[in-house]
N, C-alpha and C positions, 0 to 999 in steps of 0.2 A: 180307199180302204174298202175290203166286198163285205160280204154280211157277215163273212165268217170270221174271219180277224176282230168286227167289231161283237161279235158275241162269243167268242172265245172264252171258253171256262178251262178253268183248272182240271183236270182228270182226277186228280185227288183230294177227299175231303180232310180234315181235323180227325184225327181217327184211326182211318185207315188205314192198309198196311200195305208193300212193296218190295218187292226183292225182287233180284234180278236170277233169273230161270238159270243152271250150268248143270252140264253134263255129267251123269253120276253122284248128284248131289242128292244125300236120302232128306235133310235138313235145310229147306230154305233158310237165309242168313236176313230174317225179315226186319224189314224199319219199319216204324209206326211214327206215322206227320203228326210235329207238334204243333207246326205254325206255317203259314204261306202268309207269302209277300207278294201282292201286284208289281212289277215290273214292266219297262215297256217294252214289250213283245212277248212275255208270259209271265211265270211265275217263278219266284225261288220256292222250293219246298224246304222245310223244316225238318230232318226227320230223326228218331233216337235207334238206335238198335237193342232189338229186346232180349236176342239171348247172347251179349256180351258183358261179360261180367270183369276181364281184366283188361288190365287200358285204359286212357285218357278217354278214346275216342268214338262215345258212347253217341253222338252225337253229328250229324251230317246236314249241309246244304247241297241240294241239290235242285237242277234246272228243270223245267217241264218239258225242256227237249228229248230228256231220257228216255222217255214214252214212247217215241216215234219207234224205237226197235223193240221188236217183240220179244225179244230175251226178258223187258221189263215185265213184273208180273204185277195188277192191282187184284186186291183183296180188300173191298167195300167193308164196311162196318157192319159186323155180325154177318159174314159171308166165309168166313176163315175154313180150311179145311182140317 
């Protein structure tokens, strides 16, 4: 295992917000993490989507592999534009 596998953090806090970057989009379609899970080899993220209002599926799991492509976009807590 090298140092970094074993210090390995999550990208995203409790909080935070996420969406993923698309072309001609005036409205990011942001999730806000409710919950992370330790997993082994990273994390599952927790997240809700805040401006969906119709539909079941208010609600997403997602992997901390998402990250790696930069389509995905973090938005820290109290950093929002």
């Amino acid at each position: 295992m090298t140092i970094e596998e074993f210090t390995k953090r999550c990208p995203v806090e409790i909080g935070d917000y996420f969406y993923r970057k698309r072309p001609n989009e005036t409205i990011p379609d942001r999730l806000e993490v409710t919950a992370i899970k330790e997993v082994v080899g990273g994390y599952f993220i927790t997240a809700k989507y805040i401006y969906h209002s119709i539909g079941p599926d208010f609600e997403r799991t997602f992997s901390d592999i998402i990250f790696k492509d930069p389509a995905w976009v973090i938005e820290k807590r109290g950093t929002q534009v």
